[in-house]
C-alpha positions in Angstrom: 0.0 0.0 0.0 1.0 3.2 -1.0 1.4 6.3 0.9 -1.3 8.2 -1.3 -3.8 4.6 -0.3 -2.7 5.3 3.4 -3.5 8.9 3.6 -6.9 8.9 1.8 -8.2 6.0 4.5 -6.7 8.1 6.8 -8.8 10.8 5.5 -12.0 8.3 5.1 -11.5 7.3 9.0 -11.5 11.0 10.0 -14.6 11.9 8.1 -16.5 9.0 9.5 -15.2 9.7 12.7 -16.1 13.2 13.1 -20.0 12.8 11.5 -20.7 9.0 13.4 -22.9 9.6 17.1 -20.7 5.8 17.6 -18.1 4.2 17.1 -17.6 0.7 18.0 -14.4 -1.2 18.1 -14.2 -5.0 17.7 -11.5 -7.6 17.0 -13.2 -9.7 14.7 -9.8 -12.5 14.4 -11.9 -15.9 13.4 -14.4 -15.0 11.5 -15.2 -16.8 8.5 -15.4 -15.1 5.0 -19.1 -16.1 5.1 -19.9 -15.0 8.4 -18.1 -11.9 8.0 -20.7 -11.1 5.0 -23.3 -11.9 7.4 -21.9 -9.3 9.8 -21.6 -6.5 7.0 -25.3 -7.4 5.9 -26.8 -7.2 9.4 -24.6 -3.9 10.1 -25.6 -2.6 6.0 -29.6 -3.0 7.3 -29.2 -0.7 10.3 -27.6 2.3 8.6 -23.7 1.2 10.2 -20.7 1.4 8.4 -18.1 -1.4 8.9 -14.7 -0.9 8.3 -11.5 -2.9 8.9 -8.6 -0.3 9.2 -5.0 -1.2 10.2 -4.0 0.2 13.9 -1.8 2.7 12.7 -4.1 4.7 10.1 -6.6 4.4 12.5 -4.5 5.9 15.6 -3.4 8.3 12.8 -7.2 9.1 11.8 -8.3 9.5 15.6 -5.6 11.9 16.9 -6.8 14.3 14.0 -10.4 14.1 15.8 -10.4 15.1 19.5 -11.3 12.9 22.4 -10.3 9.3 21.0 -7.0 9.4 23.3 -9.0 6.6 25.6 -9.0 4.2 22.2 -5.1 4.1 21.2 -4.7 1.8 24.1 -7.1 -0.5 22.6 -5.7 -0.6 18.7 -4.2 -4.3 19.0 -4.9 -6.9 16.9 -7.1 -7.3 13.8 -9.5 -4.7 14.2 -12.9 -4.2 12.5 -14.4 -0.6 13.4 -18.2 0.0 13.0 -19.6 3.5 12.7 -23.3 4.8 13.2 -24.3 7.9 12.8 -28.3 7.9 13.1 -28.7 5.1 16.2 -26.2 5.1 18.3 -27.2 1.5 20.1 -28.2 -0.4 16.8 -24.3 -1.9 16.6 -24.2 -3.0 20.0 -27.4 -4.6 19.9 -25.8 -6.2 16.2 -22.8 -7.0 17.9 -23.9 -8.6 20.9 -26.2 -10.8 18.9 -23.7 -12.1 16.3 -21.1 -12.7 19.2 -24.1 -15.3 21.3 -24.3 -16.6 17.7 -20.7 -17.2 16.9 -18.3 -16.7 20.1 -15.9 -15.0 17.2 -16.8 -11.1 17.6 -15.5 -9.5 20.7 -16.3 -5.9 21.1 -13.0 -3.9 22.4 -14.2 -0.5 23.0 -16.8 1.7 22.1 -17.5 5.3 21.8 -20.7 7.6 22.1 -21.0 10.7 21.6 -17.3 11.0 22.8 -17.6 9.1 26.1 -15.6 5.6 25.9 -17.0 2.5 27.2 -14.6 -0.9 28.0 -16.0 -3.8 25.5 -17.1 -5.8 28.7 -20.1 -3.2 29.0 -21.6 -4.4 25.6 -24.5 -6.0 27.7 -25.5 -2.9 29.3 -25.0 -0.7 25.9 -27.7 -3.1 23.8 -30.1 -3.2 26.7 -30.1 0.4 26.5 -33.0 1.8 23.7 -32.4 3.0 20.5 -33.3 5.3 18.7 -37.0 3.7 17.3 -37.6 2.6 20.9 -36.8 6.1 22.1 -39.2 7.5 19.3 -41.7 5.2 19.9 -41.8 6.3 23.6 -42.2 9.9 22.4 -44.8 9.5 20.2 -46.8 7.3 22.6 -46.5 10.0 25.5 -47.5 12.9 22.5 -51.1 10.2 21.2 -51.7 9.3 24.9 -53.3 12.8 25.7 -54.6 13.1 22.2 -56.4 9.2 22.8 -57.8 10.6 26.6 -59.8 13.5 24.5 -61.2 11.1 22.3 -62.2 8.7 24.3 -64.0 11.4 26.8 -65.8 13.0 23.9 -67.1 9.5 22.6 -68.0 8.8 26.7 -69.9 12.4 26.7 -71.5 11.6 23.2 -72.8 7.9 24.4 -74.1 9.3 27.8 -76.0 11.8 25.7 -77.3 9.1 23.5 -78.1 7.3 26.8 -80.7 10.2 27.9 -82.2 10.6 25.1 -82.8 6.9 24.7 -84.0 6.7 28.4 -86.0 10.1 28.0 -88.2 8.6 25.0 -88.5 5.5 26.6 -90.0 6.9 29.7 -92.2 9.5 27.4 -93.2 6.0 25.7 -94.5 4.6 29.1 
């Protein structure tokens, strides 16, 4: 590899770096070709990037973007790096899966939004909600109100219908 090949995956890394709300960091040695694909696809589905880098253009990449120094430590071995940039969780939650699945994905380290987290946190990380979750939750807390009105103006509207009914019924008698 060149030094032009070098410096433009150097620049890659430090654009992906500086946009992504995550980055995860996972050693990935064991993996077959075919289960590899299968972690590209699964991390392709929910928006994440996933890049193997060599340590050294990635140290390089990450001291260009402040508040990595945490990670250097951690740059040992083959490492895979995953980016997200809409939901922060989805690759732990991707992660954590493939590695009960296989045994061959270990997480290292992880970043969001600039705070570092030790790769034996991955179980608290993907118990944590994402980001449809944490819509979900928003948009349930907005309808609930919303549903309350409705349902008392249908309850006033019956009770109406009620009196009427019981008014011509006792007219009737």
């Amino acid at each position: 590899m060149n030094r032009s090949d070098k410096e433009a995956i150097v620049a890659e890394v430090v654009d992906k770096a500086s946009r992504a709300a995550a980055m995860y960091f996972a050693d990935f040695s064991g993996l077959t070709v075919g289960e590899a694909t299968e972690l590209r696809r699964e991390f392709r589905k929910a928006g994440v990037e996933y890049r193997v880098v060599k340590n050294t253009l990635a140290r390089k990449a990450l001291e260009q973007v402040t508040g990595y120094d945490a990670v250097y430590d951690k740059l040992v071995g083959p490492t895979g790096i995953a980016f997200s940039y809409d939901d922060a969780i989805a690759p732990a939650k991707i992660i954590k899966k493939f590695n009960e699945k296989s045994g061959k994905l270990k997480l290292k380290v992880a970043v969001l939004e600039k705070q570092v987290f030790d790769g034996s946190q991955l179980d608290q990380l993907s118990k944590l909600p994402g980001r449809p979750e944490l819509m979900a939750g928003v948009i349930g807390s907005i309808h609930a109100p919303i549903s309350g009105i409705v349902g008392a103006i249908g309850a006033l509207a019956r009770d109406l219908v009620n009196v009427i009914d019981a008014i011509e019924k006792k007219k009737a008698a």
